[in-house]
C-alpha positions in Angstrom: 27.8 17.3 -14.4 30.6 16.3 -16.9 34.0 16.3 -15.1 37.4 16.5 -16.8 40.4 16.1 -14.3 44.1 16.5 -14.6 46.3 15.3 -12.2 50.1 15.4 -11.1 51.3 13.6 -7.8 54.2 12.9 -6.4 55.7 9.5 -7.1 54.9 7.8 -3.9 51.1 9.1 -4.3 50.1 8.7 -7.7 49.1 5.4 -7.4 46.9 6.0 -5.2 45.3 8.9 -6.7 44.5 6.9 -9.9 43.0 4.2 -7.1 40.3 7.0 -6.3 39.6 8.7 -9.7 38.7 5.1 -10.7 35.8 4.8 -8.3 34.4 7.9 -9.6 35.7 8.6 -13.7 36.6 7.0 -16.8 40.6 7.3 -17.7 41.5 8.8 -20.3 45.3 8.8 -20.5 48.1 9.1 -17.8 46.9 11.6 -14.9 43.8 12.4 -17.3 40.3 11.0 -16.2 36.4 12.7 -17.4 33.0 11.3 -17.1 29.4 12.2 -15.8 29.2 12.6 -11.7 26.7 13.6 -9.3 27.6 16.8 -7.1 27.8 14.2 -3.9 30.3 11.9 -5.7 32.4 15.3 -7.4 32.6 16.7 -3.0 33.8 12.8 -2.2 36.3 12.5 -5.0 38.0 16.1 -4.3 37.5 15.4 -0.2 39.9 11.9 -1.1 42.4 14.1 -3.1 42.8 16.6 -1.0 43.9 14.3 2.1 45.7 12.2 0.0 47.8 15.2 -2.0 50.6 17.3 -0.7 49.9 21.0 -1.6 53.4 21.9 -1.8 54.0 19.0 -4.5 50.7 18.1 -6.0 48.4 19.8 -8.0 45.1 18.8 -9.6 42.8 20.5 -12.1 39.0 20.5 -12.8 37.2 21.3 -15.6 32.9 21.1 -15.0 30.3 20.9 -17.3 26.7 21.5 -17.0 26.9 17.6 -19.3 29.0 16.4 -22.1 27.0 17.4 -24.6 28.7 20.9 -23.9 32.1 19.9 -24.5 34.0 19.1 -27.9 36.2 16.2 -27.8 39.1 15.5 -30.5 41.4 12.4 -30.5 45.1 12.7 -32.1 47.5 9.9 -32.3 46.7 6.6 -30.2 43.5 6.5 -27.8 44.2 5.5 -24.6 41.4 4.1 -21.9 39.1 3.2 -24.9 36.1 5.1 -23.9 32.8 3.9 -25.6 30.6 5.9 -24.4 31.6 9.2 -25.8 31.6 10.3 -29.3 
């Protein structure tokens, strides 16, 4: 499946969250990470989140894909995390 996630942690957590997305995703921009990931890896990454995050402060969104080739992707202004392997 092709995951897009979207992130927002508190301060003394956020580094850490970007320390797990980059075992499983490709980042994107700040908070923002997507890429191709088994159904085994997508339960690990949001079992990590969810015992790293505080509910009450953090929140963290998902967007699946059957595969890229179902999502549109447009670029504006200055790419950040220099993806090559999406169109």
């Amino acid at each position: 499946m092709f995951l897009i996630l979207v992130y927002d942690f508190g301060e003394k957590r956020v580094g850490k969250a970007l320390k797990i997305c980059r075992k499983y995703l490709h980042w994107v921009q700040n908070s923002v990470f997507e890429g191709e990931i088994s159904k085994a890896n997508f339960v690990k990454l949001k079992k990590e989140l969810e015992l790293l995050m505080d509910p009450e402060e953090d929140s963290i969104i998902l967007y699946t894909f059957r595969s890229q080739k179902f999502s549109k992707r447009e670029i504006m202004g200055l790419e950040k995390g220099n993806i090559d392997f999406i169109l």
